[in-house]
Each structure stands twice: as C-alpha cells, then as structure tokens.
C-alpha positions in Angstrom: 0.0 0.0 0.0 0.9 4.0 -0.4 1.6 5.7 2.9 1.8 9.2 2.9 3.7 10.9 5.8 3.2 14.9 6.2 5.3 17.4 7.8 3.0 18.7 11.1 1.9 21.9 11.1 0.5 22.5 14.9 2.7 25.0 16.9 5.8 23.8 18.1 5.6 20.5 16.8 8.4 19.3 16.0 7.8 15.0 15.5 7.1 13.2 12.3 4.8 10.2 12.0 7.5 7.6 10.0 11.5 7.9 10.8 13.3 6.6 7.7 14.5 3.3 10.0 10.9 2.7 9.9 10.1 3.8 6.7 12.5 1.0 5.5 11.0 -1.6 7.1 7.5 -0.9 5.6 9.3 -0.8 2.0 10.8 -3.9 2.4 7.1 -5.3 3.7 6.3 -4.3 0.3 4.5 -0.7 1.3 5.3 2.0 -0.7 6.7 5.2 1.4 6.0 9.0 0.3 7.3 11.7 2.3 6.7 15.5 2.0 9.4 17.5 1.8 11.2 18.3 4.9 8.6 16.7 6.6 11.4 15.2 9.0 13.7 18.0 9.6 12.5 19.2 12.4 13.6 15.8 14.2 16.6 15.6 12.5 16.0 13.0 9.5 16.7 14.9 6.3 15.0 14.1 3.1 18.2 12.2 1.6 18.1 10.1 4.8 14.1 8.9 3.6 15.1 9.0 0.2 18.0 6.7 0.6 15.9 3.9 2.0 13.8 4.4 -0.6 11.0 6.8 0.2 9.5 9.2 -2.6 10.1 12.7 -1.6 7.6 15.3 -3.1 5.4 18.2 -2.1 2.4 17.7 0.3 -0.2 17.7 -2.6 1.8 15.3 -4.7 1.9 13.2 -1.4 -1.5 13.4 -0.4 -3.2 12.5 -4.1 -1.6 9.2 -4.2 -2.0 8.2 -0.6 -4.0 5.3 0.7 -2.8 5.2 4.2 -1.5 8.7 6.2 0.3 8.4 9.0 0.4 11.9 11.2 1.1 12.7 14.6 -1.7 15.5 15.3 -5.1 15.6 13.3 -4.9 16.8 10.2 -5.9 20.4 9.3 -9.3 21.7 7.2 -6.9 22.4 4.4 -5.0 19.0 4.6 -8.5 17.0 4.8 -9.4 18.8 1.3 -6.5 16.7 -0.2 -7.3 13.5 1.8 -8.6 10.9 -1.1 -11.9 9.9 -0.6 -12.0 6.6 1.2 -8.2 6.5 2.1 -7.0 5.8 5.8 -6.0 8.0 8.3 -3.7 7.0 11.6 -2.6 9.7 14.0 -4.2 11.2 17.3 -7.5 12.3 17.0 -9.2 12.7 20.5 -12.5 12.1 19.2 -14.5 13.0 22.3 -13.1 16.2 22.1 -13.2 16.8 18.3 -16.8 15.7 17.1 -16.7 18.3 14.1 -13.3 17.1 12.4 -14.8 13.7 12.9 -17.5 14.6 10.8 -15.7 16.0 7.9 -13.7 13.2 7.8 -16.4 11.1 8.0 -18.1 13.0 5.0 -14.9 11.9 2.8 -15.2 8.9 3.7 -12.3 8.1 5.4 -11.3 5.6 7.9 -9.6 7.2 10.8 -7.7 5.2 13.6 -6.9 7.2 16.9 -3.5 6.4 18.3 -4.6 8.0 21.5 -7.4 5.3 21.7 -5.1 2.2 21.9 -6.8 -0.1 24.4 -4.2 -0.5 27.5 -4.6 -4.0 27.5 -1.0 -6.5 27.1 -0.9 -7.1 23.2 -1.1 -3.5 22.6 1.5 -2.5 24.5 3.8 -2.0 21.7 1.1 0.1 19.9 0.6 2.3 22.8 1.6 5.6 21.7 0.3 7.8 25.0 2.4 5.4 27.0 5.6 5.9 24.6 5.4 9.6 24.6 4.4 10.0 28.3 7.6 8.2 29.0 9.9 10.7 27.2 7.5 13.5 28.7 8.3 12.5 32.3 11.7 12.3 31.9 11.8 15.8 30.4 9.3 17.4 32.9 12.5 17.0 35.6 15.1 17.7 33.2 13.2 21.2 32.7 12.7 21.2 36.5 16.4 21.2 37.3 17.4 23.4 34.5 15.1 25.6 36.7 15.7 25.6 40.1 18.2 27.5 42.1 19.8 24.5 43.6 21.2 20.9 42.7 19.6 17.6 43.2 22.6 15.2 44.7 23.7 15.0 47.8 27.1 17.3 47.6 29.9 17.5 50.5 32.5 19.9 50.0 34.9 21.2 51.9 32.7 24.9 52.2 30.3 22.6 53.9 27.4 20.0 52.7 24.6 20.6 49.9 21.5 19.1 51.0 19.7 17.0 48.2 16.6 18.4 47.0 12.8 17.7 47.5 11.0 16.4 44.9 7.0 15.9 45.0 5.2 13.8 42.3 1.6 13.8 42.0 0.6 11.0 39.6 2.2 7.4 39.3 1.3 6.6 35.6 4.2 5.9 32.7 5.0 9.6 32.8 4.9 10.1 37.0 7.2 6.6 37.1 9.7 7.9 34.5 9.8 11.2 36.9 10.6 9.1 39.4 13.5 7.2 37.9 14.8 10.5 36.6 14.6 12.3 39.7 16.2 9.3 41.5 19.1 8.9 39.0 20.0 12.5 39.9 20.0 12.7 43.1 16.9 13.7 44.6 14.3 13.0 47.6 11.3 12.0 45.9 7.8 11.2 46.8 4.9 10.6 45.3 1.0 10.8 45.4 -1.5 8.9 43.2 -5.4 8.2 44.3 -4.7 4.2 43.2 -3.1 2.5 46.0 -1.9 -0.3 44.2 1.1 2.6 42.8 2.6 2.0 45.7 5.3 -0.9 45.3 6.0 0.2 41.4 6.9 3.7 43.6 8.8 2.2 46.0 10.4 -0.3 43.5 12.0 3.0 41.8 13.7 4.4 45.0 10.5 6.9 45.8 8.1 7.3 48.9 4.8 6.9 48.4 2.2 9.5 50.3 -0.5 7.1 51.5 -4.2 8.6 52.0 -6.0 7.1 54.8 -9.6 6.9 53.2 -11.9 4.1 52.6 -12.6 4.8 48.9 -10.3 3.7 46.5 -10.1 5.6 42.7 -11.2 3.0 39.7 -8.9 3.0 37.2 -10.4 3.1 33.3 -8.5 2.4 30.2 -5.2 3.0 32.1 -6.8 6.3 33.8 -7.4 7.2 37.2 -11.6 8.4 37.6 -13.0 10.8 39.3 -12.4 10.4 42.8 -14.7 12.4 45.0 -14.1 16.0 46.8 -13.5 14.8 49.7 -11.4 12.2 49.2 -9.1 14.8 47.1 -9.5 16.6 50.1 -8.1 14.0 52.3 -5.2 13.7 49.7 -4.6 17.4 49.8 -4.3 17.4 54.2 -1.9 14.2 53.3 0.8 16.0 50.8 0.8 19.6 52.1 3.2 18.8 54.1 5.2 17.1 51.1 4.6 20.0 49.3 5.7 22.9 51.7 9.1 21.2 51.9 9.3 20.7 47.8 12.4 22.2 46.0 10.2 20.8 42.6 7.2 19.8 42.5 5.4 17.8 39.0 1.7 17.0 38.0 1.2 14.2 35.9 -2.7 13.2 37.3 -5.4 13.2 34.4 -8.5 11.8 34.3 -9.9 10.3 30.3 -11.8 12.3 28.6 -12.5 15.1 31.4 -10.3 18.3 32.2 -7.3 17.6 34.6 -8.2 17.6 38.4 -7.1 20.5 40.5 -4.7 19.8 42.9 -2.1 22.8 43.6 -4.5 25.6 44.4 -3.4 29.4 44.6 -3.8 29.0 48.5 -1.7 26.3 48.9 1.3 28.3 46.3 1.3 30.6 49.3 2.3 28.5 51.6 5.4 26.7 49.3 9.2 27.5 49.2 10.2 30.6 48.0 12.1 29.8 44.7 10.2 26.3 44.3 9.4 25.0 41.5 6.3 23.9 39.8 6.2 21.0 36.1 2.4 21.4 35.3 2.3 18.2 32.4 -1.4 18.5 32.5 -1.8 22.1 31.3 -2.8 21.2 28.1 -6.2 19.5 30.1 -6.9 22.4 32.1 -4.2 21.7 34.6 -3.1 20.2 38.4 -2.2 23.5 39.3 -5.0 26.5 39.2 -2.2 29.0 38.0 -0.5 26.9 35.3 -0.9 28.5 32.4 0.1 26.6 28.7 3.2 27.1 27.2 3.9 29.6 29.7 6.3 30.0 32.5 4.6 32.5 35.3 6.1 33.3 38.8 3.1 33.4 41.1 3.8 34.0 44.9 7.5 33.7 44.4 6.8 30.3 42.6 8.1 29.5 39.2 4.8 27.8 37.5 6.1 25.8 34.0 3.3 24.7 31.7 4.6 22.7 28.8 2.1 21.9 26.4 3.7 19.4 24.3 7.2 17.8 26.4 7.3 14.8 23.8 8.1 17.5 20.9 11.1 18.7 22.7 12.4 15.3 22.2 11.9 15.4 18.7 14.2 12.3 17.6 13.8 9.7 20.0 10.0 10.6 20.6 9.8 10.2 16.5 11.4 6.5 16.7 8.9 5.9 19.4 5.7 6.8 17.7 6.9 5.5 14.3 7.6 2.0 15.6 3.9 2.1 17.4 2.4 3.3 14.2 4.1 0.5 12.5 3.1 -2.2 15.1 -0.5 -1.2 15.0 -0.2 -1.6 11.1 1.0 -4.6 11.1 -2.2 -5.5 13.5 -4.9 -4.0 10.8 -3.5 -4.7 8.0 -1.7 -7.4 5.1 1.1 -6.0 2.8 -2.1 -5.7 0.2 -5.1 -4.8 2.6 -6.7 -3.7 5.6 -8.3 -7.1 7.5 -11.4 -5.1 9.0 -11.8 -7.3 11.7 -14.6 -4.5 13.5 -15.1 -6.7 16.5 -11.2 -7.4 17.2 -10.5 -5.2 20.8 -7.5 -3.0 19.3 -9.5 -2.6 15.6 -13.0 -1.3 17.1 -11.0 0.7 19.9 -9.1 2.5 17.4 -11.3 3.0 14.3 -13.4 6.0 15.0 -15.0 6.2 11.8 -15.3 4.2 8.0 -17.1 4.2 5.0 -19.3 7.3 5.9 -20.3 5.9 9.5 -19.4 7.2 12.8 -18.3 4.1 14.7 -17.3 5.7 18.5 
C-alpha cells in the first residue's frame, strides 16, 4: 500500500509520524513510502536520509493525491483533509471526544480514521501504545526542565565549604510519565515522593527508589483504560491534608494526574502556592487538560507567589528524535495489527481494531 507521511503543522511540533528506520522496514514489507518534503527536519532526518531507504520525496499535494494510508502525529488540518482521497485511511491522534466536528468531515470523505490515543491498555497493545511511549519521554523531560530551573542541585554534595542538602521532589501521579519522573529524579540525586489516588502505585513507587504518600480513606479511585476516575471531593481533600506537608518542603514539584476524557483535576490551588518555598518549582504536564495547578498557564512560565509555574504543552516535541522512533515503531506495530502487505483485515469486532477506528465508509463508529 501508499503511505503518505506529512510534515506537522500544529505550533511547536516538531515530530514526524514515520522515521526513515521505519520507513525502510515498511518498504521492504512491500508498502510503498512518500514523504513530503522536509517533513522530517525538524527531528533531524533529512529528506536524503528517507530517500536513501527508498521513500518518494515530493510536495504535500503530490503526497497526499496518491495516498492510501496517512500516517500523522496530530489531526490533520481543514486544508489538509481537502486533499485527503476519498475513502483512504487516516492514523494519528484524533481525541474524538473532544473533536466531534473534524470527525464529521472526515467522516463525510469517507475516510477511515484510527486514533493512536485510543489504543486499548490492555497486554498485546503494548507495543502500539503511543500515550504510553510519549508520556515516557515527557516524564523524563518534565525533571530535566525542573532542574534546568531551580536554584539548587539535586545530589547530595559535601564539600569542603560545607554539605549541599539534596533536594525535595514531589510527584503527583504514578502513571508511565509520574514513574519515569521518578526514575529520573532518582538517578539525579533527589528525595522523591509521590501521590496517586490508586493504591496499588505503591510498590512500582517504592520499586523505583521513591516514597509513596498514602491517604487514609476508605474509597479507592477505579482506574479506566489506564486512567485514574473521578475520585470524590472529599477524598481529594483527604489527599490534599496528606501532601501539604510534602509539598511545603518541595524544591520541585510535578503534575502528571489526568482523568480520560474530562479536564485535569485541581490539585495545587493558589492558596496552597502561598504556603510553598520561595524559589520552588512547579512541572504542570497537565496544562494542556486544564491543569493540576489553578495558575499553570500553557506554554507559559509565570512566577506566582515567588513560585516558578512551568506549563509545557507538548514535552514529547522537545524530544523530537527519540520521541519520533517511538511513535513511528507504534504506528508501525498497529499496522502490522490491521492490515496485510495488500489490505486492511477489517476485523470491527477485534478489541485493538473497534477501539481505534473511530470512523469508516461514511459511518461514525465511537
């Protein structure tokens, strides 16, 4: 089959959906690969890298109008849907719950749209799992950016001016990206602790070097497709009297907790900024969801109550490279899960197929 890959357009995107490693692979499944010019750059895989494997380099409309699969990272723009062939196949995030209009102009070209941000957490798809792969890389940037700025180290340090004191670091949120935190933080030095409504985080946080914050309560969250639910007020308030004092002592502080399909639960309110170290720092990952923290703002770095608030809206694109590989190997599992050298399979009532395929052949399937 023809796979298109585009270069992204959203703002400071700066991934593409096939790396040329990849890109030979499918060739030598038999796919043919055409790439738009410079559609790679930005994550360092020129066009003579693609073209050496064998790819077809050309302009986005030359691309498009031959394409029966595209491969993308973000959804696809008005303008880039115009030169989507009619009934060709579409792979990249989508977030359909959020984005009921560009489902329905896809759907009105008739084109079959998987979600990579829909992969069912379940065993089989692990190595599908794009949210997981990019959360990874995400955590481990959230402390990078942490460190880079604070005003002290994280290690231990004696010297003979007298001893450094490792910092504090708080972690709210033991998914992929909260464990990769943890690691990170770990690695470097750090004090860490962590808090997470699901109990059962508990040994992966200890197994990792971290403390876990436990909140005496009888109700436990459910977890849902990998996700944490809404817990009720006043168990987050029971959480909140728990890690205040975590938090007051925190040289850094980062939010990983979000809840599917619903904004980001509040748990750093103005109030308690007051009350934290002057200088402290503050990794807000789920801005882009409304946010942990109430003053997080997106893409923006604010100093609220001598607190330094970072809201990075997209950490996996400031990872460009490695986040790339990542997502270009789970596009090319899940592939290899639909689809033949020659065809898609269609298998509608396989788990991974009718969790991914949000719409085909003019219907609306989730």
């Amino acid at each position: 089959m023809k796979i298109a890959i585009i270069k992204e357009t959203k703002h400071a995107e700066n991934r593409v959906a096939i790396t040329p490693q990849v890109a030979q692979q499918l060739i030598k499944s038999g796919h043919e690969v055409l790439v738009e010019t410079n559609a790679g750059y930005a994550s360092n895989f020129s066009d003579e890298a693609y073209q050496k494997v064998g790819c077809t380099v050309a302009s986005q409309a030359a691309v498009l109008a031959q394409a029966e699969i595209v491969a993308k990272v973000n959804a696809p723009t008005d303008a880039e849907i115009e030169l989507l062939p009619t009934s060709s196949v579409l792979i990249s995030y989508l977030y359909a719950a959020f984005n009921p209009a560009l489902i329905e102009k896809l759907n009105a070209k008739k084109i079959s749209a998987f979600s990579m941000d829909a992969i069912p957490r379940i065993s089989r798809a692990q190595n599908m799992d794009a949210l997981s792969s990019q959360a990874n890389l995400a955590g481990y940037k959230a402390v990078i950016l942490g460190a880079a700025n604070m005003g002290k180290i994280f290690p231990l340090l004696m010297t003979a001016a007298g001893t450094v004191t490792p910092a504090r670091v708080l972690i709210y949120g033991a998914g992929v990206a909260g464990l990769q935190a943890v690691a990170t933080a770990k690695r470097l030095g750090a004090i860490v602790e962590v808090s997470d409504v699901r109990p059962e985080t508990k040994e992966q946080v200890e197994s990792l070097g971290g403390k876990f914050i436990e909140v005496k309560s009888d109700e436990a969250a459910k977890v849902e497709g990998g996700y944490a639910k809404e817990v009720s007020a006043e168990y987050l308030a029971k959480q909140k009297e728990a890690v205040n004092k975590s938090l007051f002592m925190a040289d850094l502080v980062i939010t990983t907790a979000l809840v599917m399909g619903k904004k980001a639960p509040v748990l750093i309110t103005e109030e308690q900024v007051k009350q934290m170290k002057l200088g402290s720092v503050i990794v807000d990952m789920a801005v882009e969801q409304g946010g942990n923290c109430e003053l997080s703002e997106p893409d923006k770095t604010v100093i609220k109550h001598g607190v330094q608030i970072i809201g990075p809206a997209n950490l996996p694109a400031t990872l460009p490279q490695n986040a790339s590989e990542l997502y270009a190997k789970n596009i090319q599992n899940l592939l290899n899960h639909l689809a033949t050298k020659e065809a898609f399979k269609w298998e509608f009532e396989e788990e991974i197929t009718k969790g991914t395929l949000i719409c085909h052949d003019g219907r609306i399937l989730r």
